[in-house]
N, C-alpha and C positions, 0 to 999 in steps of 0.2 A: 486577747481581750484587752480592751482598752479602758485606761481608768484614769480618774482627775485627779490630780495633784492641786496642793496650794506651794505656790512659788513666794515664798519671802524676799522681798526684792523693796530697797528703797522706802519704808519704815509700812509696807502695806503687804499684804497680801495678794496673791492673782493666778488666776486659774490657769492651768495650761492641764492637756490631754496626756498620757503615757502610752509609748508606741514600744509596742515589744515586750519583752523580758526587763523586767526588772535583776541588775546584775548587784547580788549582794557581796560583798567584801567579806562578813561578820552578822551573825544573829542577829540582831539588833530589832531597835522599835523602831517608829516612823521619826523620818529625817524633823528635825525643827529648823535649820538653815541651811538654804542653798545657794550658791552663786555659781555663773558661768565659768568655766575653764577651758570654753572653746567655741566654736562659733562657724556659719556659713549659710550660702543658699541653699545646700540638701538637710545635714543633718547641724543641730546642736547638742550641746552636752551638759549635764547639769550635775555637783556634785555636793555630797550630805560634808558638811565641815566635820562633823563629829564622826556620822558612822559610815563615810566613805563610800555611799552608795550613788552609782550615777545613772539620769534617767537620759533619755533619747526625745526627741521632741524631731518632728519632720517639719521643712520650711511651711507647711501651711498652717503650724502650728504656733510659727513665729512672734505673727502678731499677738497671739495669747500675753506674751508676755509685755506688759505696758510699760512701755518708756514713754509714750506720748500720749497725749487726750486726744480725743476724736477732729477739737478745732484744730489743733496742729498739724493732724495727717490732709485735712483736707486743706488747711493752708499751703502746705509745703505743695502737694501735689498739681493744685489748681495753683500756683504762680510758676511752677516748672514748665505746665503745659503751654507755658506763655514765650519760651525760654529753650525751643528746642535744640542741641547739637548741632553744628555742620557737619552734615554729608562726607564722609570717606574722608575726615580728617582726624591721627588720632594726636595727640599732643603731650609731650613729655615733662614731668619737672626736672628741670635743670639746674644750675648749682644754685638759684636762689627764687624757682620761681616758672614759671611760661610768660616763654614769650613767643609772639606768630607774629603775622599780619592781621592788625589791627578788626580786619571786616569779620572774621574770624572766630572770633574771640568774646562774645560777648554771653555766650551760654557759659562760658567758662572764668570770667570773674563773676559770673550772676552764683557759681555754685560757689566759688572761696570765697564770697561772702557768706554764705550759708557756712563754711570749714572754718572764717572764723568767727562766725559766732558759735558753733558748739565749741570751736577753743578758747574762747574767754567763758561760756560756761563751766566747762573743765576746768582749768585754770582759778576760775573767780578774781581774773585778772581783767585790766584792758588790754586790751588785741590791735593792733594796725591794720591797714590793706592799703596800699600803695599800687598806684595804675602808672606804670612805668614799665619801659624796655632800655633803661640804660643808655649803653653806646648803639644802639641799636640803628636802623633808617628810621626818618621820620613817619612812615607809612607803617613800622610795627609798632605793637604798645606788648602790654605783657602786665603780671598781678604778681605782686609779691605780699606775704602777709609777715609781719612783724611780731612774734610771739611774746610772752609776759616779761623777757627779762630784758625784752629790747632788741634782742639779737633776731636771726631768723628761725622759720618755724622748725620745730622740734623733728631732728629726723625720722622718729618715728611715726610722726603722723604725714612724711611728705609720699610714700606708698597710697596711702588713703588719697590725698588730696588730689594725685595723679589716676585714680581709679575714680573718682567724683567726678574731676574733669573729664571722662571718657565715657560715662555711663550713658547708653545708646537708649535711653526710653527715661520717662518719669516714676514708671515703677522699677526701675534698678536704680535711680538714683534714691527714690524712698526706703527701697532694702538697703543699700551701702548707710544713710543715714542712722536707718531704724538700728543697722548691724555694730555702729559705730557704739550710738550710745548706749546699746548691752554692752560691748568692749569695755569701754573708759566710763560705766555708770553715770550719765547722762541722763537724767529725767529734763525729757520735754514736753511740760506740762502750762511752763507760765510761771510756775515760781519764783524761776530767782531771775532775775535783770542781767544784763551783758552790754559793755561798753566797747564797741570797736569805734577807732580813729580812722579816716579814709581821707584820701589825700589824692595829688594825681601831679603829673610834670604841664611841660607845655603842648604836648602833643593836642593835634587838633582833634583827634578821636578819644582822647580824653573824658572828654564829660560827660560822654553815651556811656562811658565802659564804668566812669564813676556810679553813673546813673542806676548800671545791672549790679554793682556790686552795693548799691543798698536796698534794690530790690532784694537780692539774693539773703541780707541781712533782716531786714524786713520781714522776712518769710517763717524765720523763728522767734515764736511769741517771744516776749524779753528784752528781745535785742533791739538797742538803736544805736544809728551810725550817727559820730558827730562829724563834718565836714569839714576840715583844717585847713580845705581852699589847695591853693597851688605851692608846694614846697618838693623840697630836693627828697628822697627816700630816708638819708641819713637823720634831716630833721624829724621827720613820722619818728623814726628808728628813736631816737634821743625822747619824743615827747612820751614816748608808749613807757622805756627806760624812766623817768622819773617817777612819772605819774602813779608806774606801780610799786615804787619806794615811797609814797605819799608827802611827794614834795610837792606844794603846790606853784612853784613857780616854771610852769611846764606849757607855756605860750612860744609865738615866734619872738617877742621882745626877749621874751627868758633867755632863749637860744644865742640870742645874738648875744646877750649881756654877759652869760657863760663863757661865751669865747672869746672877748676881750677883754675880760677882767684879769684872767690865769694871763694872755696874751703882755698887756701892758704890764702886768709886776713881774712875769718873764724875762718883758727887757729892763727894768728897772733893775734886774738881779745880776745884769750881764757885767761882768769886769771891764767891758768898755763903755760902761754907758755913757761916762762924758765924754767921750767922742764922738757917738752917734750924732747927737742933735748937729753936728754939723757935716755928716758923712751926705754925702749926694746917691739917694737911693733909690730908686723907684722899684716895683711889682705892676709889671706887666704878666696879665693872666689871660690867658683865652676861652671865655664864657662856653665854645660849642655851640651856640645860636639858642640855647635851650633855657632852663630854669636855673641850670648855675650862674650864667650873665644876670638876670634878674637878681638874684639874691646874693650876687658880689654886689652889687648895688647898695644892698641892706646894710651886708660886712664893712662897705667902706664907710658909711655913716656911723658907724658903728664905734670908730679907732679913732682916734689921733694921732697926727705924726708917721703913721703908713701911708704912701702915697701910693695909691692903686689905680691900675690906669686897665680898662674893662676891654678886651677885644672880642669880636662878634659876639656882643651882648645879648641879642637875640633882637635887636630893633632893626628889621629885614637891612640887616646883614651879608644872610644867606640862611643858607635850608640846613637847619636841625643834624649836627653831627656829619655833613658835608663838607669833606678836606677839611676837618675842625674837631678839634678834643683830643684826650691825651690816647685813648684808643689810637687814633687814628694816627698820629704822630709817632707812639710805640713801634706798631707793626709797620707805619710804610716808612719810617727814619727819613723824613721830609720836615721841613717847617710847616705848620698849619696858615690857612689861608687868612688875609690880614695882619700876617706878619710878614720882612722883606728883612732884606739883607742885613742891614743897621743894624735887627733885634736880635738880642741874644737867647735862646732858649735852648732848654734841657729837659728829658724825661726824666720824670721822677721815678725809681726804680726801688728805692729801701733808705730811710732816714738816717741820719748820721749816727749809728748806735754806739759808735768809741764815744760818742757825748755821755750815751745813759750810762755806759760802763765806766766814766772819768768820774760820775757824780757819784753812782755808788758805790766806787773804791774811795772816794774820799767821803760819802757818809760811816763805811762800815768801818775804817779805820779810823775814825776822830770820835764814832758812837763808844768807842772803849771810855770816856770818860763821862756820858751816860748809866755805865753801868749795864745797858742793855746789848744781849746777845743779838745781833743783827748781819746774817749771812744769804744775802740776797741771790735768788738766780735768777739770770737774764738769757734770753736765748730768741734764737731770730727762725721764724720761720720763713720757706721758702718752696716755690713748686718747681718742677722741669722747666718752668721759662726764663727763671731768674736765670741771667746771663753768669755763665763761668767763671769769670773774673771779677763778679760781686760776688759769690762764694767763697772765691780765692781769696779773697778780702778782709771779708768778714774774719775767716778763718786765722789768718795771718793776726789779725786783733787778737785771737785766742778767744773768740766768742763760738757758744755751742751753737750749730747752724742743724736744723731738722728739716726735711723734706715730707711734706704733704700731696696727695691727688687735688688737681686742679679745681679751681672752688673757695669760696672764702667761706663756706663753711664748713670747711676740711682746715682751712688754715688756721683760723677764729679758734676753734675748738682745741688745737694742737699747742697756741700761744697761750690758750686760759690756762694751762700746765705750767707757766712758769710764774713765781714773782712778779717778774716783768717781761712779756710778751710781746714780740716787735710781729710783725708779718704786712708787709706791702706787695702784693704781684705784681707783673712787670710794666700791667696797661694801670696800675697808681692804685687800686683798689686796697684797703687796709685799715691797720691804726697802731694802736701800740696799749698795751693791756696791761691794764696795773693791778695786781689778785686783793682782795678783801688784806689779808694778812700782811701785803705788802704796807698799804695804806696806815691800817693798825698800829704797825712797830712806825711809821716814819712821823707819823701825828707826835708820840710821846718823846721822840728823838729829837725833833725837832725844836720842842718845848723847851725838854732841858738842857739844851744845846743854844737857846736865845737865854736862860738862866745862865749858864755856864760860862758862852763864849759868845755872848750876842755881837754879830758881823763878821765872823769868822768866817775862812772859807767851808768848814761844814755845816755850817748854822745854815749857810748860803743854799748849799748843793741839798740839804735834805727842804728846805723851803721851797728849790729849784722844783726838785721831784714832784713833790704837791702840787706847785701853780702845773708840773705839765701834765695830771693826771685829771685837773679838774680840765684845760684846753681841751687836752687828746680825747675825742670822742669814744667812752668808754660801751657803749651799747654795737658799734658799728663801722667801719672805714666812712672815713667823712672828709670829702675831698679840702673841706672848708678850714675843716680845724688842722688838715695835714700839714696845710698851706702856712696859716699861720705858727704851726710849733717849726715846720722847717725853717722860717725865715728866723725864727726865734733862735732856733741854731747858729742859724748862719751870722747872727749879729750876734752871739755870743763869741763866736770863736773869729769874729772880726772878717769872717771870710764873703768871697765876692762868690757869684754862681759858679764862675771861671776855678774859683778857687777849690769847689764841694766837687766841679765835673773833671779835675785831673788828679784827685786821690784814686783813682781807676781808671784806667782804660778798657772799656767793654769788648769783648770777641764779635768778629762782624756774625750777623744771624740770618738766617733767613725764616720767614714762613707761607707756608703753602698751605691751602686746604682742597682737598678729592671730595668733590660729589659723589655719594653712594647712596642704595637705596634701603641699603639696612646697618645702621653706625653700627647697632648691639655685636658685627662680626665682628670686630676687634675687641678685644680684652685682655688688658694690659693690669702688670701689677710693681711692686717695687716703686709706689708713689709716680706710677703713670708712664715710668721712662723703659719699660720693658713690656714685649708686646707677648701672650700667651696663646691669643690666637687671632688668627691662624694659623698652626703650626708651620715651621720655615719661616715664616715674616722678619721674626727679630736675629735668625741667624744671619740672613739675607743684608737685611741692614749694619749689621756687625763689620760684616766683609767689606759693603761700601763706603763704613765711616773709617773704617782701617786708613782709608785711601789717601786722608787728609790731615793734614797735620794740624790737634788741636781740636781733630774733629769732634762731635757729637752731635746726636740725631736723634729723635723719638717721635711716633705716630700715636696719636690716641684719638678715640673717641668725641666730638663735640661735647657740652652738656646740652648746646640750646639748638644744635641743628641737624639733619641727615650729609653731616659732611664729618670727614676722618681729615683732622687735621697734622703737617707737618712743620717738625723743629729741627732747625739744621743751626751747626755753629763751627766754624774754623778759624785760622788763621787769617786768613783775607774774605774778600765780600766775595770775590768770584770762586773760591771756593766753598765756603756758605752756598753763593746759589746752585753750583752743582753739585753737591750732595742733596741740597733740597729738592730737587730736579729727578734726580737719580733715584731716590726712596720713592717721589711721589710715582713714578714708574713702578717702581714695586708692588705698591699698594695696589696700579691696576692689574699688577700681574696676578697680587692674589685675589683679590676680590671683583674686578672683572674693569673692564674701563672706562674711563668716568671723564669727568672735564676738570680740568685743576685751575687753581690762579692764585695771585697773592692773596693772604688772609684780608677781610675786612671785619 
C-alpha cells in the first residue's frame, strides 16, 4: 500500500509517494526531518535524523522531490535538445580537464558550463571555465573549470563532470543534474545568483566552444558568465583566486602589476644589486605561437630594466605549439623552432630550492631574536618523470623530496602539505606554495626584524620570502610568474643560465607512447612507477631495465589519451632508447600490438 510522505527539504515541504515497507529501527512517531543518504536511477533512500527510519522512493518518484521549479526543468531540457553528443565518442577527465579535437567538443563545454554554474551555486563562490588544450595541436581545444580557491575543480565532483560529459540523451543528462543537486543540496529555483569567469586561448575554435559554454551557463536560472576575453588559464586561475578573498583588484592590469611589483623589490633585495644595472642580460622566451607570446607582450611593458626579446609570438610565425613550447622541447630534447645555434636555452625542470632552503635557515636562525618560534618545512614535490639526477639533487641539499601520480592536481595537493611547497613537472607545469601559517609567522618576523636589525641579512631574507610569495602564483603553476621568480634567482645568486644548467647533469631519457584501444588495462601504483596490471608486465620490465646501467623505466596510463605511455632513463642516450624500445615491445606483448612513436 502506497502512502505520501512530506519531505522536509530546503526550508519547505514536498510530497513524495512511499514504496514498500516501511523499515522501523524503534517505536516511534512520524519522522519531522529528513535528508538523503543515498541516491540513483532505481532506488533512493531517505532517512528520519531523529527516529532513524528510512523510506524508499523508486526513480519515478524522483522528481517528487523539488530541487528545481518547472521553468528550470524546461529550461535546461530545451537548450540541451539544442546541444546533442557526438556519436560513439566517450570522453575522459584527465589531470585537469577534456581535452579532444576541437569539432567534437562542443556538447561537452555546453554541459561544464552547466557543472560550473551548479559549482559556484554550491560553493557561493565565483567559478572559472577556461577553453584551452594546453600543449596540445592546434586543431584540439579542451574545458577546464577553475574552482572557488583558484585552484582546479574539486576531485570529487571531477566523476560527476566526466558522467555529464558522457550523458547519451537530454533526459540523463536532466537525471545526473536533478541527481547532483539532492547530493550537494542545490535548489534550482532562481534564488540565489552565480558568478562564473569564462575565458579561452588563441585557438581558432575557441569562440564557438566559449560560445556553448555560456549557453551551457545560461541554462541555469542565476547564472551569468562574465567574459574576460583572451587570457593564459593561469590568469582565469589567479582572477577566480582573488576575487573569492574579496580583493577587488582582480583585472588583467592587477595581474600584471602583481607580478612586477614582488618581481622588482626581488631584485632590489638581491646582494648584487649594484652590479646588475650594468650586467649585459637579455631573456629570450619562446611565446609557442599561442596566447603566451601575446601576454609576454603585456609582461614586458610591464617591467623595467628586463630586457625580453619574444620568439614565435604568435604573429604568423608559425602554427600553435609546432616545434615550439616547452612541451615540446622537454620530450623531443631539440631547440624550438626560431631559435639557432648562437641561442642558449634550457628546460626548466624544478626552481633552485637550496635558494628557498638558504632564506629560511637564515630566517629561522636570526627569528631567535624575534622571540618567535619559527620552524619551517620545505619539501619538493616530484612525479616518475622528474629526471634522476634532479632527485639525486635535491636530495644531496638534504631537502624532503615526495613523489606524486602524474597530474598537478596530485602534485598541488601533495605541496599544500608543506610550509613551503615547490612542485614543477618535467614539461615546466608548477609553482611554489606558501601555506596560510607560513605567511602568518613571516609577516610578524619580518616586522620586528626591520625594528630590531633593519638591513640585515634576515630582515632581508624574511622580506625576500614575502615579495616571492606575493610573485609565485599562489592559486596555480603559471608559466609567467615562474619565469620571473626564476630569473629573480638567477640574479640573486649572480648566476648565468650556464651557470643554474651544470649544478646537474640530467640522465639521458627517452619517451615513447603505444596506441591502445583500452588505457584503463594498465594500472599502476607506487605514484605511477609500478605496473599492477597486467599481471607479468612490471616483472617483465624489471628484467629489461636490470640490463642497463643506471636504468629506470615505467609504463602508465595517459590522462588525456587512448595511448600507454613509456619512460626509459640510463646511462647514455642509446641506452635510454633501447630500453624504451624494448618495454614498448612489451606492452604489445601484453596488451596486443599497437603502433608506437616518440611522445608528443
Amino acid at each position: 500500500m502506497q502512502q505520501s510522505l512530506r519531505i522536509w527539504r530546503n526550508g519547505s515541504f514536498h510530497i513524495g509517494k512511499f514504496i514498500g515497507e516501511r523499515k522501523k529501527r524503534r517505536n516511534c512517531g512520524t519522522p519531522q526531518i529528513l535528508w538523503a543518504v543515498g541516491g540513483g536511477t532505481k532506488t533512493s533512500s531517505y532517512k528520519s535524523r531523529s527516529h532513524r527510519q528510512f523510506f524508499h522512493f523508486s526513480a519515478s518518484d524522483w522528481s517528487s522531490i523539488e530541487i528545481m521549479n518547472e521553468e528550470q526543468r524546461d529550461l535546461l531540457l530545451g537548450s540541451s535538445d539544442r546541444v546533442p553528443p557526438p556519436q560513439g565518442v566517450r570522453l575522459s577527465y584527465g589531470t585537469a580537464g577534456f581535452r579532444e579535437d576541437a569539432s567534437v567538443l562542443r556538447s561537452t563545454v555546453y554541459r561544464m558550463g552547466i557543472l560550473a554554474a551548479l559549482r559556484a551555486l554550491k560553493t557561493n563562490a565565483v567559478i572559472g571555465l577556461m577553453i584551452t588544450a594546453s600543449h596540445n595541436k592546434e586543431s584540439d581545444n579542451g574545458v577546464k573549470i577553475a574552482d572557488s580557491n583558484g585552484g582546479m575543480l574539486d576531485q570529487e565532483w571531477q566523476p560527476f563532470a566526466e558522467a555529464l560529459a558522457n550523458a547519451s540523451s537530454s533526459h540523463d543528462l536532466f537525471q545526473l543534474i536533478n541527481g547532483l543537486g539532492e547530493k550537494e543540496n542545490i535548489l534550482l529555483d532562481g534564488s540565489k545568483s552565480a558568478q562564473i569567469l569564462v575565458a579561452r586561448d588563441t585557438r581558432p575554435s575557441g569562440e564557438a566552444l566559449l560560445d556553448a559554454a555560456k549557453h551551457g551557463i545560461g541554462s541555469i536560472i542565476g547564472a551569468v558568465a562574465q567574459d574576460m576575453g583572451i587570457l593564459t588559464t593561469p590568469e582565469l586561475h589567479w582572477m577566480v583566486h582573488v576575487r573569492n578573498r574579496s580583493l577587488k583588484a582582480s583585472g588583467e592590469l592587477d595581474y600584471f602589476n602583481k607580478l612586477s611589483g614582488p618581481f622588482t623589490c626581488s631584485l632590489n633585495l638581491s646582494p648584487n644589486n649594484s652590479e646588475l644595472s650594468g650586467w649585459d642580460h637579455k631573456l629570450v622566451v619562446d611565446g609557442a605561437n599561442g596566447v603566451g607570446g601575446q601576454k609576454l607582450k603585456l609582461l614586458k611593458e610591464s617591467l623595467n630594466g628586463l630586457a625580453i626579446e619574444i620568439r614565435s609570438s604568435g604573429n604568423g610565425e608559425g602554427v600553435l605549439n609546432e616545434g615550439v613550447g616547452a612541451d615540446f622541447v622537454q620530450k623531443e630534447k631539440i631547440v624550438p623552432r626560431n631559435f639557432g645555434s648562437l641561442d642558449v636555452g634550457i628546460s626548466i625542470e624544478c626552481l633552485d630550492a637550496s635558494s628557498f632552503k638558504e632564506q629560511l635557515t637564515i630566517v629561522a636562525t636570526r627569528s631567535e631574536a624575534t622571540k618567535i618560534d619559527f620552524q619551517p618545512c620545505l619539501g619538493v614535490v616530484q612525479t616518475a618523470y622528474a629526471n634522476g639526477a634532479s632527485t639525486r639533487y635535491l636530495k644531496e641539499l638534504e631537502l624532503e623530496v615526495v613523489f606524486t601520480p602524474t597530474g598537478v592536481k596530485y602534485l598541488h595537493e601533495k605541496a599544500a602539505e608543506f610550509d613551503i611547497g615547490i612542485y614543477f613537472e618535467a614539461n615546466c607545469h608548477g609553482t611554489v606554495l606558501f601555506s596560510d601559517y607560513c605567511i602568518s609567522m613571516l609577516y610578524p618576523i619580518h616586522l620586528e626584524l626591520s625594528n630590531v636589525s633593519n638591513g640585515s641579512e634576515s630582515e632581508k631574507a624574511a622580506f625576500r620570502l614575502l615579495a616571492v610569495s606575493k610573485l609565485i602564483n599562489q592559486a596555480v603553476g603559471d608559466a609567467l610568474s615562474g619565469l620571473l621568480l626564476v630569473e629573480a634567482i638567477l640574479q640573486h645568486k649572480h648566476w648565468s643560465i650556464r651557470d643554474w644548467n651544470e649544478l646537474y647533469r640530467d640522465l639521458p631519457s627517452r619517451q615513447l607512447k603505444k596506441k591502445v584501444v583500452d588505457r584503463t588495462a594498465v594500472e599502476t601504483t607506487n605514484a605511477e612507477t609500478e605496473v599492477v596490471k597486467p599481471p607479468g608486465l612490471q616483472e617483465a620490465i624489471n628484467v629489461e631495465t636490470a640490463k642497463y646501467p643506471q636504468g629506470r623505466c615505467f609504463v602508465r596510463p595517459s590522462g588525456t589519451e587512448d595511448v600507454i605511455r613509456v619512460y626509459a632513463e640510463a646511462s647514455t642516450q642509446e641506452a635510454a632508447d633501447n630500453l624504451a624500445n624494448s618495454v614498448a615491445k612489451l606492452v604489445d606483448q601484453f596488451l596486443g600490438v599497437g603502433s608506437s612513436k616518440q611522445a608528443d
